[in-house]
C-alpha positions in Angstrom: 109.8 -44.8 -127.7 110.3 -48.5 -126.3 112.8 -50.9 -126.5 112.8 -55.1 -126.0 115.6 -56.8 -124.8 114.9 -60.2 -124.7 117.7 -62.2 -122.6 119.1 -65.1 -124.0 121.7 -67.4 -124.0 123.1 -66.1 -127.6 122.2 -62.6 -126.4 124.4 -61.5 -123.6 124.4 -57.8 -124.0 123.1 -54.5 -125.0 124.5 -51.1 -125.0 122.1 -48.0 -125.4 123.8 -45.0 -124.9 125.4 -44.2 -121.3 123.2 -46.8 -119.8 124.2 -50.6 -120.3 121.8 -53.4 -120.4 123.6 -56.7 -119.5 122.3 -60.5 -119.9 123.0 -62.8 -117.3 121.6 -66.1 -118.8 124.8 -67.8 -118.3 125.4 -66.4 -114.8 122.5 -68.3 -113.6 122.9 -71.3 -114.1 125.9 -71.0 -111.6 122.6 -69.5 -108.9 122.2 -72.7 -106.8 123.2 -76.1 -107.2 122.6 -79.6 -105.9 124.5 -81.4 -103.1 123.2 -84.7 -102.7 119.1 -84.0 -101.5 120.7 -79.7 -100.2 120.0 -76.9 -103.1 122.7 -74.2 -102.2 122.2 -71.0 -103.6 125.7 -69.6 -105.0 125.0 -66.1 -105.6 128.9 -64.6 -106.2 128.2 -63.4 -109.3 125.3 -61.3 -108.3 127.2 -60.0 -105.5 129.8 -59.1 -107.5 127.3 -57.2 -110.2 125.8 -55.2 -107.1 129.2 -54.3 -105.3 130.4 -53.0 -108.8 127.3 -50.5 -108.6 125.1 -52.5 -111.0 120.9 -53.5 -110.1 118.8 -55.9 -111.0 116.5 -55.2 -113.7 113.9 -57.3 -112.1 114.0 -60.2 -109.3 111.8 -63.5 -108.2 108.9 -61.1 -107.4 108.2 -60.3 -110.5 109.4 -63.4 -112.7 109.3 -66.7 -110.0 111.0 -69.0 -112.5 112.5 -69.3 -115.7 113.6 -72.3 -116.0 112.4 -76.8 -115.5 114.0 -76.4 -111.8 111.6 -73.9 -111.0 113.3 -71.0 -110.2 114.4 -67.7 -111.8 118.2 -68.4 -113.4 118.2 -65.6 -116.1 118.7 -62.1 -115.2 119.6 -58.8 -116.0 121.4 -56.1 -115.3 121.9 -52.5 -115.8 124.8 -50.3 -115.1 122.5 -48.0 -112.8 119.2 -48.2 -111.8 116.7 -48.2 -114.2 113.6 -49.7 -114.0 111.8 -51.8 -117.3 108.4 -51.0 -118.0 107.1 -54.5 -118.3 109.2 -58.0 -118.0 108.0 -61.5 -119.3 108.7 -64.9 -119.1 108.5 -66.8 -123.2 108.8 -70.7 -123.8 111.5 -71.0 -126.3 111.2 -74.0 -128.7 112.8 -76.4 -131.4 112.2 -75.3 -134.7 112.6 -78.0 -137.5 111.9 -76.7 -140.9 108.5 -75.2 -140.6 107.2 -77.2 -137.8 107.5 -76.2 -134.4 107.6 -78.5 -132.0 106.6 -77.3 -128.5 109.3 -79.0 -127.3 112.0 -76.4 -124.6 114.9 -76.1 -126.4 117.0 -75.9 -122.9 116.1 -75.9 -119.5 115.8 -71.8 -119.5 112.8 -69.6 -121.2 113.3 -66.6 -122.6 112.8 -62.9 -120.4 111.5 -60.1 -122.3 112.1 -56.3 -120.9 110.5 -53.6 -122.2 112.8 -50.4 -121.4 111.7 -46.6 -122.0 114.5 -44.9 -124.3 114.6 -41.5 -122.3 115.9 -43.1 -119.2 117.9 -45.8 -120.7 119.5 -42.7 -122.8 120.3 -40.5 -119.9 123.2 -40.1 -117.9 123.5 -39.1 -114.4 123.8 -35.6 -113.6 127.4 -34.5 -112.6 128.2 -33.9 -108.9 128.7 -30.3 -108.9 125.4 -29.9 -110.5 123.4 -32.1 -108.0 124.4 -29.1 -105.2 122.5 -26.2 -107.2 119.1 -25.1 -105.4 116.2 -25.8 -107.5 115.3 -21.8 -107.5 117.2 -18.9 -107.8 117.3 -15.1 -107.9 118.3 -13.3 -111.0 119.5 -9.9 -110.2 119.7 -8.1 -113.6 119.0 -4.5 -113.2 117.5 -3.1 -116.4 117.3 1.0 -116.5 113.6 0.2 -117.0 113.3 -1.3 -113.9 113.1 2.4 -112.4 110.2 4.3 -113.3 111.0 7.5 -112.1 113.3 10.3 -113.3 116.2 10.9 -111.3 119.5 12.3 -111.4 122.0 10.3 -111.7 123.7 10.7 -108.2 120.2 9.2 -106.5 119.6 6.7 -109.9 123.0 4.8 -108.0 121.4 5.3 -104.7 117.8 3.7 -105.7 119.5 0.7 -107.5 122.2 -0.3 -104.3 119.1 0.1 -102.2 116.9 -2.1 -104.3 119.2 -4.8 -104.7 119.9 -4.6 -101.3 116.0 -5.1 -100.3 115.8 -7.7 -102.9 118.6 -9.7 -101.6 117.2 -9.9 -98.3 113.6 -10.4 -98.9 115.1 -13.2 -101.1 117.4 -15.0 -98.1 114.2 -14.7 -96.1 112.2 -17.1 -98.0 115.1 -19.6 -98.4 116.5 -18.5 -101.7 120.2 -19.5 -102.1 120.9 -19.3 -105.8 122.3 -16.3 -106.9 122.5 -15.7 -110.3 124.9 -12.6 -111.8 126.8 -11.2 -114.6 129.3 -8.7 -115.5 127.1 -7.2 -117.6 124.6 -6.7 -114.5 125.0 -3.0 -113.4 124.3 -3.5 -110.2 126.8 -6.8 -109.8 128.9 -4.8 -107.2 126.3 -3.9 -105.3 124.8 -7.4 -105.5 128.5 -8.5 -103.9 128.4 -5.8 -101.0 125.1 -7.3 -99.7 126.6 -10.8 -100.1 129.0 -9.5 -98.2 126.6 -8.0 -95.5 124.9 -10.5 -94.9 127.5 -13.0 -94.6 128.9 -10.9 -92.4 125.8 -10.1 -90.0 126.0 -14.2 -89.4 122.6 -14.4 -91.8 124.2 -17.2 -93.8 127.2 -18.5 -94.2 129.2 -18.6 -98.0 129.4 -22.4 -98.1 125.4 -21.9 -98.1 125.4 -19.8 -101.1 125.3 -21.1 -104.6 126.7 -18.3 -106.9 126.1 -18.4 -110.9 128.7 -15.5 -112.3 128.3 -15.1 -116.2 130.9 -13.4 -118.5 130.4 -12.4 -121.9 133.8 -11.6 -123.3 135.8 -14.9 -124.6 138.1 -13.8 -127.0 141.4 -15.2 -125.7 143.0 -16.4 -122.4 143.7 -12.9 -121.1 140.4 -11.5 -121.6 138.4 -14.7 -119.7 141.4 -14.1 -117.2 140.6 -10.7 -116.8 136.6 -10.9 -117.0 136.8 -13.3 -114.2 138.8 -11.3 -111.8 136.2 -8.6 -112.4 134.0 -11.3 -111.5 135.0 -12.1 -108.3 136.2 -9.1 -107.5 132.8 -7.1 -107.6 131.0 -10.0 -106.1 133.8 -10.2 -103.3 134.7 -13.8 -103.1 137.8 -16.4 -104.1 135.0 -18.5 -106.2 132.1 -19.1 -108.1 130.2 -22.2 -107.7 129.3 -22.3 -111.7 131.1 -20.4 -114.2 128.5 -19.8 -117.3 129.9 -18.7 -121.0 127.5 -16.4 -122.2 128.6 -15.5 -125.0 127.4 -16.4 -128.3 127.8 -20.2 -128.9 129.8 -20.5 -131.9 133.0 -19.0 -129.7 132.4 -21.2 -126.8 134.6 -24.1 -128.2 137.5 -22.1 -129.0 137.3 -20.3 -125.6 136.7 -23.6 -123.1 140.4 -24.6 -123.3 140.5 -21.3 -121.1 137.5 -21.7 -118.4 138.9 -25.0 -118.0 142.2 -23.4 -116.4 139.9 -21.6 -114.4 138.7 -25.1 -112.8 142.2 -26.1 -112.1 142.9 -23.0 -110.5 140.1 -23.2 -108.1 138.2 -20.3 -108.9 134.9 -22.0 -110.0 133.7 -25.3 -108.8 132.3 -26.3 -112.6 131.1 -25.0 -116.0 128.0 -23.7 -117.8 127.2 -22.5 -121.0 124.3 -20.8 -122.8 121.7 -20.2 -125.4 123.3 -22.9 -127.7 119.1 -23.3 -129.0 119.9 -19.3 -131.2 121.9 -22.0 -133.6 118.6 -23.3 -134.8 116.9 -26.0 -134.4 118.5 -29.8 -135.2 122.0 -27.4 -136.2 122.3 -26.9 -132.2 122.1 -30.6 -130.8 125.0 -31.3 -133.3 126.7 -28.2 -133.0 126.7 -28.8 -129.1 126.9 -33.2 -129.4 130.3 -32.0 -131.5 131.6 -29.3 -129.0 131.0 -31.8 -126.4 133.0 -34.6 -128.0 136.6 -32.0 -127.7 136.2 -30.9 -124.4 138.0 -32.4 -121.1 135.8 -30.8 -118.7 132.1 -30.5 -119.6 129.6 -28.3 -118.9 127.5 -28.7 -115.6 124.7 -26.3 -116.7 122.9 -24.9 -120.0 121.7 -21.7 -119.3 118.3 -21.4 -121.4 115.2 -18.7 -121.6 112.9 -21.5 -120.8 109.3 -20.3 -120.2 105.5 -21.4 -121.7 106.0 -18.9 -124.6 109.8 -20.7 -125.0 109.1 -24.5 -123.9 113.0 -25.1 -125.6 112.1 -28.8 -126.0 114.9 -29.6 -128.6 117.6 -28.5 -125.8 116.0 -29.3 -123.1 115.7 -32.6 -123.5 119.3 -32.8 -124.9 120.5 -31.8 -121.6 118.3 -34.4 -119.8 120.0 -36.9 -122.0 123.6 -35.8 -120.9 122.8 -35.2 -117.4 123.3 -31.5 -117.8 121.0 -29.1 -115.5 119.2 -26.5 -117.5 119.5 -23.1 -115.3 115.9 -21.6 -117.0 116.2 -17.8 -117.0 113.8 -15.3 -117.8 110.8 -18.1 -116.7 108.2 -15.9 -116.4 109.4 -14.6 -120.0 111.2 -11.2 -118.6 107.3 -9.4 -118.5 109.5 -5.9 -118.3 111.3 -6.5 -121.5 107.8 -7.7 -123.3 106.1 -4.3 -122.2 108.9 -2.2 -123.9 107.6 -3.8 -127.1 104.2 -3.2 -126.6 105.1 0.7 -125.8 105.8 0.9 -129.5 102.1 -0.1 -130.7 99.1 1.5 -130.1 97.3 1.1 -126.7 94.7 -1.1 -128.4 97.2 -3.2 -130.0 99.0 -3.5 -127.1 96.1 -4.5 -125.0 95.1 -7.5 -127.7 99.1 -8.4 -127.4 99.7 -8.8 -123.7 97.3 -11.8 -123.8 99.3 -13.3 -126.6 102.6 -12.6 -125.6 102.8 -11.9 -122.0 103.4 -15.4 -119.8 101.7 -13.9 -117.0 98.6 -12.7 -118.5 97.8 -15.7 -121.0 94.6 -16.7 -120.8 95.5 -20.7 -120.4 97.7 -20.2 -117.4 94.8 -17.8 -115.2 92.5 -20.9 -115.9 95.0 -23.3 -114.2 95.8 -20.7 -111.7 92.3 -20.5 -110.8 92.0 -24.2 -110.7 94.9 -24.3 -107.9 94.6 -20.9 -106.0 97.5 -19.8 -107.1 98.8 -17.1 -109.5 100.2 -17.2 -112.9 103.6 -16.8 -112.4 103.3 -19.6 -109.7 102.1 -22.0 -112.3 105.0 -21.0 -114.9 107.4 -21.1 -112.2 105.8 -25.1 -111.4 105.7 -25.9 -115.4 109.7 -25.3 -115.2 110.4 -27.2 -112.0 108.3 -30.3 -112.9 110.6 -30.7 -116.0 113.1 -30.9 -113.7 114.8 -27.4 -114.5 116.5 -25.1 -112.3 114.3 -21.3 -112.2 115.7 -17.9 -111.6 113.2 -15.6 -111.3 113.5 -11.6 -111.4 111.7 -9.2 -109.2 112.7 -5.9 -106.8 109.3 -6.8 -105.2 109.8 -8.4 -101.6 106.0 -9.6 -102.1 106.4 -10.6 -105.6 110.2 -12.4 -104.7 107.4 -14.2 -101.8 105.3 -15.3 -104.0 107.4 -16.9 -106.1 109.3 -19.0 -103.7 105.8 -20.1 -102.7 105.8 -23.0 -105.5 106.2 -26.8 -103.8 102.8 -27.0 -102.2 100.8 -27.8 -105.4 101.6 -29.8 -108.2 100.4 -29.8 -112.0 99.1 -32.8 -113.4 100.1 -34.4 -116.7 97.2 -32.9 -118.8 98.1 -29.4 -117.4 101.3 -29.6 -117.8 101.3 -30.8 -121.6 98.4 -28.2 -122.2 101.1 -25.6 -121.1 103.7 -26.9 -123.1 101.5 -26.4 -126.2 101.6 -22.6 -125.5 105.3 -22.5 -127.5 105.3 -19.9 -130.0 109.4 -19.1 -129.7 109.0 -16.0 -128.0 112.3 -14.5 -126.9 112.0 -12.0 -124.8 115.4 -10.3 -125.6 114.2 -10.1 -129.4 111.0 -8.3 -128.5 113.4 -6.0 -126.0 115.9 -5.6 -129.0 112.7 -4.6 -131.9 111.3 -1.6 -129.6 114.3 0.1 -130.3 115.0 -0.4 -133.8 113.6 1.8 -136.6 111.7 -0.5 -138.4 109.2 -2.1 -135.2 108.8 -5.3 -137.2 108.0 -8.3 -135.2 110.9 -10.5 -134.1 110.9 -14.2 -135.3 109.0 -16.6 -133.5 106.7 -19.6 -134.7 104.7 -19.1 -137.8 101.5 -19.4 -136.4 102.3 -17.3 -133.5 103.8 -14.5 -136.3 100.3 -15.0 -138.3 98.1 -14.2 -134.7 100.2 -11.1 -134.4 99.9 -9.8 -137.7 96.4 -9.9 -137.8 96.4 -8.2 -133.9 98.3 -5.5 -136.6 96.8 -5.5 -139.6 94.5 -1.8 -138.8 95.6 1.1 -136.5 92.3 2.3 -134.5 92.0 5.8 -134.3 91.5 7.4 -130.8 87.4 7.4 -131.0 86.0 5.6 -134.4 87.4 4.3 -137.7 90.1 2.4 -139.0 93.2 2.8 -140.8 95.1 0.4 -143.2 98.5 -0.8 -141.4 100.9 -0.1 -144.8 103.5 -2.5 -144.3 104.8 -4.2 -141.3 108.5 -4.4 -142.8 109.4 -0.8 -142.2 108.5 2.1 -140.2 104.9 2.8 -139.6 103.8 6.0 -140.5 101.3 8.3 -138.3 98.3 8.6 -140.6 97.4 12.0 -141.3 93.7 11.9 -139.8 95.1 10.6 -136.6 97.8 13.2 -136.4 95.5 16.5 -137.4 93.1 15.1 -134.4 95.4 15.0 -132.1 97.2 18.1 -132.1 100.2 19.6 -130.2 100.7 20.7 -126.7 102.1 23.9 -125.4 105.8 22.6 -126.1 105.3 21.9 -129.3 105.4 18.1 -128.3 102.8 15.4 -130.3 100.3 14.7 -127.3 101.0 11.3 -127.7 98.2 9.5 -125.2 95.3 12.2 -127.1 96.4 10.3 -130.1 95.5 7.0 -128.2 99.4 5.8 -128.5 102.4 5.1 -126.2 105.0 7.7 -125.6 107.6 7.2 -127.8 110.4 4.6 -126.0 113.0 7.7 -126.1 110.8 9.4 -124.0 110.8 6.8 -121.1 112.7 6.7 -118.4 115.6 4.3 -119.0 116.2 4.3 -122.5 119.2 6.5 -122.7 120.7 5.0 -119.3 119.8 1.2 -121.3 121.7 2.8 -124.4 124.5 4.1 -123.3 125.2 0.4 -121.2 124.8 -1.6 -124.1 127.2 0.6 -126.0 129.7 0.7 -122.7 129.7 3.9 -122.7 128.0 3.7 -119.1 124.8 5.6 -117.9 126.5 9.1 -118.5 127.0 8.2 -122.3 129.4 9.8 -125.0 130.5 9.9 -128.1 131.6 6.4 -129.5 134.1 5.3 -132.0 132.7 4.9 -135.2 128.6 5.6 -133.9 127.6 8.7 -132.7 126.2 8.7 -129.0 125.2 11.9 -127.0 126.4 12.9 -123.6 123.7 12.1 -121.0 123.0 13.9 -117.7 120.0 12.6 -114.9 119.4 10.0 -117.9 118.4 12.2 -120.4 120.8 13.8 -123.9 122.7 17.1 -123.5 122.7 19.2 -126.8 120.3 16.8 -128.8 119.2 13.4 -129.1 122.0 11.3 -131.1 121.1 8.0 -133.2 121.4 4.9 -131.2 122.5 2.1 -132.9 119.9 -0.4 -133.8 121.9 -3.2 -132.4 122.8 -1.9 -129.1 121.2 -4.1 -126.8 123.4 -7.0 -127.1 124.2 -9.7 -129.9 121.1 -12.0 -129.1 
């Protein structure tokens, strides 16, 4: 979208948004005047503009005159600098009735500037959020990040030591951004090689840009407290953004609170998150509103921002206020997307990787090809060319390589609007929540997207030949009874799952108990809860009998 401003005498000023556009038709006829034979150029006014942190819209390059004296005494200004998209001169002219009579109606003409909306809309960022790196290292341990069984004494072992690796292979390739949570389970041992390395003279804290997330925002004591934990398991005095992540409609109730954490100097500035689970349209006004009561606002928006996610609506919200989106999850968490597809059948699952999968979609290994690069490399460039802020996951020093290996190619426009396209409103963390529910029904995304996977699902393949009608993708999917009598038992007594061509069930992977009994804070040695009945874990696995995790355990989103 355009706008004209055409500058006049009669039309001294517009204001659009945070940016104003100022006339200056009057100003210039003050420009230069005559002294006998001498033309003296009085340019106070101008001077005065530029000194109070105005520019020039345009200047005698690009219109040399507007007026019978043959030089340019209209101009215009703007309260930062923003460039029009075209300028021209127009004759103005006495109108008498209906005849126009070519006859200048002054000695100044008419300017014309055509402005783009987005930038005349925008603001400019704040300064705390002009210091964050450009890309990150998201240090979320999932249980299912560890294949292998293991007691739980050498389960706390493997995870310090892979955070550890992770971290370094990380400062090694520049990384700086370090984003954490106190729902992360490896948070304190994310701080210990903080403090390690800052210690061993590797960097120094000023260096590091620390994103620290809390969940719990009930009430002044409870942010209180949550931050302390904070900055206690990370081992510093502060966190360079403080993000809200909890669900959006407590945020506005709670900010009073993490303001008086700004005043006491123990973050530098403000986040939130996921504002986009209101809905679409309901969470620009819900956040325009929340923004409109607040003394100190936000720095960041934390967002799942990937191809499968392209979060326009917000996104470009947050452009518009000159708040930085921190994109999480940008590869669209692949770890989270494969617990999903442990629930279907392998042949289902194979058809649903290319659908739902960012780094195995068929679009982005053509562009990849195109560049020499990978996948994840091109999601990882989609993000930053919209100007976002990525955090990337991995306990792969190669894989953590390879994706700080992103600013020597770029994606043109074509590319990068053919990616966009890919949206479907995949959320990772629903797909993570739906494998372990009862029912397996798909998680809400776009409508076509929902229709591609329903027909991915509408017949379970046996394990050699035939077919067999889904019955209904609302509730629990039943094992048909051919597939079942082929596939027999093994010596336990146990379905042998891979015979019958599926998954293992999710309860039988390693993780899931470890996964359940942290969502349910009962910590990876589990319990029995108040009100839900959880069993009593040892090396990750149930003592006495499996329990019945609760189908929301995995957090509200």
């Amino acid at each position: 979208m355009e706008v004209e401003h055409i500058q006049t005498p009669w039309k001294a000023a517009l204001r659009m948004g945070p940016t104003v556009v100022a006339g200056c038709g009057a100003v210039g006829t003050m420009l230069r005047r005559w002294e006998g034979q001498k033309q003296v150029d009085c340019k106070a006014p101008l001077n005065t503009l530029e000194d109070l942190g105005w520019s020039l819209a345009y200047d005698e390059s690009v219109v040399p005159a507007s007026c019978l004296f043959g030089f340019l005494s209209d101009f215009m200004a703007t309260n930062r600098k923003v460039l029009p998209l075209s300028v021209e001169a127009m004759a103005t002219a006495n109108v008498i009735g209906e005849a126009a009579i070519d006859v200048p109606l002054s000695d100044h003409q008419a300017i014309k500037a055509v402005f783009s909306m987005q930038p005349l809309l925008s603001t400019a960022p704040s300064e705390a959020s002009q210091d964050i790196p450009v890309l990150g290292f998201g240090s979320h341990f999932l249980p299912e990040d560890l294949q292998e069984r293991l007691s739980d004494e050498e389960y706390y072992q493997r995870v310090d030591e892979l955070t550890r690796e992770a971290l370094e292979a990380a400062f090694s390739c520049g990384v700086r951004l370090l984003d954490s949570g106190n729902r992360h389970m490896n948070q304190q041992s994310l701080g210990r090689a903080l403090e390690t390395a800052i210690s061993k003279g590797v960097l120094k804290r000023s260096e590091v840009f620390l994103c620290g997330r809390i969940y719990k925002c009930k009430d002044r004591e409870q942010i209180r407290g949550e931050v302390d934990m904070l900055l206690s398991e990370l081992k510093v005095d502060y966190v360079d953004v403080l993000v809200a992540d909890c669900p959006p409609e407590q945020v506005p109730s709670a900010w009073p609170f993490f303001e008086e954490v700004i005043r006491d100097g123990r973050a530098r500035c403000l986040g939130v998150a996921n504002f986009d689970l209101l809905g679409p349209k309901v969470c620009t006004e819900v956040f325009r509103s929340f923004l409109s009561r607040v003394k100190v606002p936000p720095a960041v928006m934390a967002l799942e921002v990937h191809p499968l996610n392209s979060n326009i609506e917000m996104c470009d919200l947050c452009e518009t206020l000159g708040i930085q989106v921190l994109a999480y999850a940008p590869l669209g968490s692949p770890a989270k997307m494969e617990s999903f597809m442990k629930v279907l059948t392998k042949s289902d699952a194979r058809e649903m990787r290319r659908l739902l999968k960012v780094p195995e979609l068929p679009q982005l290994e053509q562009i990849a090809q195109r560049h020499g690069t990978s996948t994840a490399q091109v999601a990882l460039r989609w993000n930053l060319q919209r100007g976002h802020i990525v955090i990337p996951k991995s306990w792969n020093p190669s894989h953590i390589e390879e994706n700080t290996d992103v600013f020597d190619f770029s994606l043109s426009n074509e590319e990068m609007a053919k990616i966009t396209k890919l949206h479907k409103g995949v959320r990772s963390e629903r797909f993570f929540q739906a494998s372990f529910t009862a029912s397996k029904a798909l998680p809400r995304m776009t409508r076509d997207a929902f229709d591609e996977c329903q027909e991915i699902l509408k017949k379970i393949r046996g394990p050699t030949t035939g077919t067999f009608a889904r019955p209904s993708l609302d509730g629990p999917v039943p094992l048909p009874m051919e597939v079942a009598q082929r596939g027999g038992h093994d010596a336990s007594g146990k379905v042998d799952w891979e015979k019958l061509g599926f998954h293992r069930p999710v309860e039988e992977e390693p993780g899931f108990w470890r996964r359940m009994g942290l969502a349910t804070g009962k910590g990876i040695d589990g319990g029995k809860g108040k009100g839900q009945r959880f069993p009593w874990l040892k090396d990750g696995l149930p003592v006495g009998g499996k329990g019945v995790p609760h189908p929301a355990m995995v957090g509200y989103r």
